[in-house]
C-alpha positions in Angstrom: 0.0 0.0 0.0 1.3 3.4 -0.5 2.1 6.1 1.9 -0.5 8.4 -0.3 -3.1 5.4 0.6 -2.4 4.4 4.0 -2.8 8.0 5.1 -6.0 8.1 3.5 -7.1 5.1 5.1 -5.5 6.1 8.6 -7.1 9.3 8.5 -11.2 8.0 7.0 -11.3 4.7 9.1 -8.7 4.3 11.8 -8.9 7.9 12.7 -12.4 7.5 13.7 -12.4 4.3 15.5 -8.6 4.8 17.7 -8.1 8.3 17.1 -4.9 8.2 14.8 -4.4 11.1 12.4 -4.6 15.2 13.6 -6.6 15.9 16.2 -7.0 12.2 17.2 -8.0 12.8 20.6 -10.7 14.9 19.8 -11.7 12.0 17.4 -11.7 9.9 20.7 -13.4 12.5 22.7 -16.1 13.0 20.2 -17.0 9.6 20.1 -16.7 8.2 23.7 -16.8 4.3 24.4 -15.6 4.0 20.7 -11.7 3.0 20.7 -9.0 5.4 21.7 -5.9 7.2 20.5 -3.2 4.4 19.1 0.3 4.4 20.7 3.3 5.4 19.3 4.3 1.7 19.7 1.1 0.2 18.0 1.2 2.5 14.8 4.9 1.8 14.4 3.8 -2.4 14.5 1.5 -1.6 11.8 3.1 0.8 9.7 6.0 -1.4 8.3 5.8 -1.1 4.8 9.4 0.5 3.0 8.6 3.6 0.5 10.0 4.0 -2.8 12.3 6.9 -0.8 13.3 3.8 1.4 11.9 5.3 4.4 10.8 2.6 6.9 13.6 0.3 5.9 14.9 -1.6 8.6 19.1 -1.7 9.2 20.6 -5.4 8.3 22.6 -7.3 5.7 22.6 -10.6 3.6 24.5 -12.5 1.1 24.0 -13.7 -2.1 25.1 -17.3 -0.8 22.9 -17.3 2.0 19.8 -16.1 0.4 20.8 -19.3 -1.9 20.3 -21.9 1.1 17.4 -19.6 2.1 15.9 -19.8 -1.3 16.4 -23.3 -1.6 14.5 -24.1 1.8 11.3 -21.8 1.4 10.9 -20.4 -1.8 11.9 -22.8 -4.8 8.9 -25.2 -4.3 6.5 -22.3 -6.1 9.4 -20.3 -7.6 12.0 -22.6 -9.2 15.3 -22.7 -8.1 16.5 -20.0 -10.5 12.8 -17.7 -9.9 11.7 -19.3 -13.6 8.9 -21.7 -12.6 5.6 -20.8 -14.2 4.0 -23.9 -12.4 2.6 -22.0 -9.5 3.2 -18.7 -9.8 4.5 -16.1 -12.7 8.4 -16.2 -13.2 10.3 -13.8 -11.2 13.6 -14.2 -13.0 14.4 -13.5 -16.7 13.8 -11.2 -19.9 15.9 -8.3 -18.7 19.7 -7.8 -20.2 22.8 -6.2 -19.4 22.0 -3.5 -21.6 18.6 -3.0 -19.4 20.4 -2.2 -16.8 22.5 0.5 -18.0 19.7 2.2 -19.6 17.0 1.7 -16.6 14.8 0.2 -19.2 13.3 -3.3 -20.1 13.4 -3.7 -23.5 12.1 -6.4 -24.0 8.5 -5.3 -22.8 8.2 -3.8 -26.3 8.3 -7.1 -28.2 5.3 -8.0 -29.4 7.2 -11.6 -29.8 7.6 -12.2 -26.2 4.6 -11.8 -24.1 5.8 -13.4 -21.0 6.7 -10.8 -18.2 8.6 -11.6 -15.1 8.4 -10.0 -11.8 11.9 -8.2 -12.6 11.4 -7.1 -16.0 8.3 -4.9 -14.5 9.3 -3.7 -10.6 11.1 -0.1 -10.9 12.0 0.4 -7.6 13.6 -2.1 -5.4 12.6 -1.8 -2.4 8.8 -2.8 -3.9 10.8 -6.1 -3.9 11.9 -5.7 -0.3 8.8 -4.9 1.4 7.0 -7.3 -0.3 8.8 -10.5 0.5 9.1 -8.8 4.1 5.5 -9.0 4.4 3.9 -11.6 2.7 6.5 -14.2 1.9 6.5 -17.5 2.1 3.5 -18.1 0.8 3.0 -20.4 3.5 4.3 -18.7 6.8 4.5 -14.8 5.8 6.7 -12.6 7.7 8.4 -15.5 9.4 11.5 -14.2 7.3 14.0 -12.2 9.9 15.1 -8.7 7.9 18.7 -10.5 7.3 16.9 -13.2 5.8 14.8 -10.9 3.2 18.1 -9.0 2.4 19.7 -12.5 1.8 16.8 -14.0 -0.1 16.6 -10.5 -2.4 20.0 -10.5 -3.1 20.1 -14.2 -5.0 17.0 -12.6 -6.7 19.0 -9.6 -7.8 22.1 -11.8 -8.6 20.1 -14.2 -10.5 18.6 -11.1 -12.8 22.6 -10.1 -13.0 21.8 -6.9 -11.6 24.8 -7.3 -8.5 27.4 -10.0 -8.9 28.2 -13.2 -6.9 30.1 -12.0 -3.8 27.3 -8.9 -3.6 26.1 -8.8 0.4 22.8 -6.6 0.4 22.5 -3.9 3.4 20.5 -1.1 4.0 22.9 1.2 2.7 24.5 -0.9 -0.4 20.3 -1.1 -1.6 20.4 2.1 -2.1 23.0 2.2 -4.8 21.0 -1.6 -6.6 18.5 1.1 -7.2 20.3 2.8 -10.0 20.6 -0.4 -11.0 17.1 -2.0 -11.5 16.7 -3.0 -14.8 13.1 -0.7 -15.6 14.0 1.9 -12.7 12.9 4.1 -15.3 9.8 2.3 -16.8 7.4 4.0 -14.1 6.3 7.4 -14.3 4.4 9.9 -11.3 3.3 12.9 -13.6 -0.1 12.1 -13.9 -3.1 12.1 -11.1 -6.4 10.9 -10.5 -6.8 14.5 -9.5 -5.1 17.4 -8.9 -3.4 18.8 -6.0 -1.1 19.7 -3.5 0.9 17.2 -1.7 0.9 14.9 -4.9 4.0 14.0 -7.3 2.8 16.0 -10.3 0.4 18.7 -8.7 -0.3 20.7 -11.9 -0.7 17.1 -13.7 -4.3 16.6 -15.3 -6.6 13.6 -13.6 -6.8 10.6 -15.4 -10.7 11.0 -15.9 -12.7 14.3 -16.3 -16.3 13.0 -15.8 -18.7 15.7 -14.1 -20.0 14.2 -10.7 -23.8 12.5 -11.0 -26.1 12.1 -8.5 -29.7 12.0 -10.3 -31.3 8.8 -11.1 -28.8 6.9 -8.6 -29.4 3.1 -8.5 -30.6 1.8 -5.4 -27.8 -0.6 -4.4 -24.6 -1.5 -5.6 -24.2 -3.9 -8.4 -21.5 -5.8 -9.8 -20.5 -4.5 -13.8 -19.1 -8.4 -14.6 -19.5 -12.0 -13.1 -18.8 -15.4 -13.7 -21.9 -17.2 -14.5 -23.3 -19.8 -12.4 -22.2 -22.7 -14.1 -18.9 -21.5 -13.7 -18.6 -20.4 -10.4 -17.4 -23.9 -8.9 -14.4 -24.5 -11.7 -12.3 -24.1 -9.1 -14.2 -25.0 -5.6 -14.3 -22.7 -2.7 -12.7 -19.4 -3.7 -13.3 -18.2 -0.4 -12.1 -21.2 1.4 -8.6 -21.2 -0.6 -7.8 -17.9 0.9 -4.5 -17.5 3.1 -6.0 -17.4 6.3 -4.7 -13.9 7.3 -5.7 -10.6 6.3 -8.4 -8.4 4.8 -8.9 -10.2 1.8 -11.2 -13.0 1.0 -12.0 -14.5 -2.1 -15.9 -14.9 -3.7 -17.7 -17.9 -2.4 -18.2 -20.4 -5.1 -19.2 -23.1 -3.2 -20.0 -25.6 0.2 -18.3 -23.4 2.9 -16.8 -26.3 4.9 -15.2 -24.4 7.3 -17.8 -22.1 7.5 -20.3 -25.4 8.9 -22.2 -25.4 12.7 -19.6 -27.9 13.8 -16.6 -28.4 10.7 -14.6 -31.5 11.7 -11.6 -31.0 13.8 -9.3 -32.3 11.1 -10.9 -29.8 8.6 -9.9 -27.1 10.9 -6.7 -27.6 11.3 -6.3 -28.0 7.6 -7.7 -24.2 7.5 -5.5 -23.1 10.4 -2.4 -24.5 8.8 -2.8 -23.1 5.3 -3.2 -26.9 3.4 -6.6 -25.3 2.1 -4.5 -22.3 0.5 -3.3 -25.2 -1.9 -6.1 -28.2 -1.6 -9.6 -27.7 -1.8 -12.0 -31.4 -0.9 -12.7 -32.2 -4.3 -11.2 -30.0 -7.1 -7.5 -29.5 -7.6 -6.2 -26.0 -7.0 -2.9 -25.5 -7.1 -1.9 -29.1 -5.8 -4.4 -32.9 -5.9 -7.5 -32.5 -4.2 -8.2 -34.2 -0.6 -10.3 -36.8 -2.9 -7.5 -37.7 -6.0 -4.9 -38.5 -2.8 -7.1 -41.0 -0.8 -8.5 -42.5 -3.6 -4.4 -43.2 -4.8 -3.5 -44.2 -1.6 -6.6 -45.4 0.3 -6.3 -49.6 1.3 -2.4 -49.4 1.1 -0.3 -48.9 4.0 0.5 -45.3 3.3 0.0 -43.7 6.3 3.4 -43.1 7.2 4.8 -41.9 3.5 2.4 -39.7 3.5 3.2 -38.2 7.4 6.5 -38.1 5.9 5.9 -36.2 3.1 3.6 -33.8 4.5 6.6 -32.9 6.7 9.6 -33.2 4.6 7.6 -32.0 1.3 8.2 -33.9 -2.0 7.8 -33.2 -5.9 7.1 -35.3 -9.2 4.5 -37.0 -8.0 1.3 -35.2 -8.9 3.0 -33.1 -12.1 6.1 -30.4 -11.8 4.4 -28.7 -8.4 6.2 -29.4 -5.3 4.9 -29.9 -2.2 6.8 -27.3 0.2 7.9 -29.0 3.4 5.7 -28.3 6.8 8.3 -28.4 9.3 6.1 -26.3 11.5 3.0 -28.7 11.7 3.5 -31.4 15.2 3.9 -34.8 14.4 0.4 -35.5 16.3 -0.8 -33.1 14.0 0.2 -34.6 10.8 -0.9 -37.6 12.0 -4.6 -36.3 12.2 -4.6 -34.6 8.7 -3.2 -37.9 6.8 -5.9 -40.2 8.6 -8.7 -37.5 8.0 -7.4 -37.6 4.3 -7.2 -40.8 3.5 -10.7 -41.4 5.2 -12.3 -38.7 2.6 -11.4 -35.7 4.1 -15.1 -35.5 5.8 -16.3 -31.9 6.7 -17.8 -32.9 9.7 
């Protein structure tokens, strides 16, 4: 989110409710019983994100070579081990050249003859690449990752797009200079605005729409401009059961809620808590086999075990080019439960 948007969103919805923004205890005091001013301490949890102007980033270092083992452990399942896999996610490595990088842009993103686009081709600034990773990577544990270990892991990134070289150790102060470095640094431009302003990049710049505001014959409710139509709302299962289990954002619920039942089953539960729906839905395969494909492979056979192990170790080739990321996290009594509630159907209740 950007600084321009979080201060909207501080000052229209957390200002009300704890007070933040100017004049945040008269917020407070104007609507009594109704949260209070947040501490110094509490904002700064929350406000974490690094700017463009790499304000916010936090002091630390990390190598090319370590970010290798660390890349290797928790992000080559969905990423490839050279941030080219296109099994999972889009590539993050490739299309960018030597020449890119002295002239700060991609040029490759005018080919008509190459439509792929990787995560580096695109990204102008790096600390985009930094604060992301920071907060929402792995996919499977997000901001487990210590600050050393997002330096490390974004410096084999940046050594793999040959934008620092093999020995390079990433710090808050050597970032600075990868900057002038980033393949499309200058493929992003501020001198437009959806309005005009003060306080923006580009206040004398035009908005990007000049419609006159409208408030005759209003419709009575919201309603949505495009949807997918009924019969293919389930393609894919539960949208909204698929979701990480953190944050804000939930996806559109396209079918049986299991989680969402009077009294889910235990086992289902866990499978929500831990994150296995994220890539396994019941019935339909998502991004890895459904609950259904596995216990109808290995149901009758004496599987139980392999399957504990794999669950914990993680394992690849079995189901196509996916890998299954390791779940070192997840208590062997755990494991235990989610294997036998798999191989006996992966009930909901």
């Amino acid at each position: 989110m950007s600084r321009f948007c979080k201060a909207a969103l501080l000052g229209s919805t957390l200002g009300v409710l704890l007070g933040l923004g100017l004049g945040g205890t008269a917020l407070a005091d104007n609507f009594p019983g109704v949260g209070r001013p947040a501490t110094p301490a509490e904002v700064k949890a929350w406000d974490i994100d690094v700017g463009p102007d790499f304000t916010g980033l936090p002091s630390g270092s990390g190598s090319v070579s370590r970010g290798m083992d660390i890349w290797e452990a928790k992000c080559s399942a969905c990423h490839g081990t050279f941030g080219e896999s296109n099994s999972v996610f889009n590539p993050l490595i490739g299309g960018t050249t030597a020449e890119d990088v002295k002239s700060g842009h991609v040029a490759t993103l005018k080919r008509t003859d190459f439509p792929a686009r990787t995560t580096v081709m695109k990204v102008a600034t790096v600390s985009t690449l930094y604060d992301y990773i920071r907060r929402a990577m792995p996919w499977n544990a997000p901001k487990s990752l210590s600050d050393d270990d997002v330096y490390a892991v974004l410096a084999y990134m940046l050594n793999l797009a040959e934008i620092v070289p093999d020995d390079f150790v990433l710090t808050d102060a050597t970032i600075r200079d990868v900057q002038a470095r980033m393949p499309n640094r200058d493929g992003m431009t501020t001198a437009h605005a959806l309005w005009p302003g003060p306080g923006l990049p580009n206040p004398a710049a035009k908005p990007d729409t000049a419609n006159a505001a409208c408030m005759t014959n209003c419709k009575p409710s919201v309603q949505r401009t495009s949807h997918l139509p009924d019969h293919a709302l389930g393609a894919h299962g539960n949208l909204a059961a698929q979701n990480r289990i953190f944050g804000p954002v939930r996806g559109q619920r396209t079918g049986p809620d299991e989680a969402a039942t009077d009294k889910p089953n235990p086992a289902l539960t866990l499978a929500e808590a831990s994150g296995c729906l994220s890539c396994h839905a019941v019935d339909t395969r998502v991004v890895g086999p459904s609950y259904s494909e596995i216990a109808a492979r290995y149901r009758g056979s004496d599987s139980a075990d392999a399957l504990m192990s794999k669950v914990k170790a993680g394992g690849e080739g079995v189901w196509g080019a996916v890998t299954m990321p390791p779940q070192p996290d997840l208590k062997d009594d755990q494991v235990k439960t989610l294997v036998a509630w798999i191989l006996a159907g992966a009930p909901t209740k």
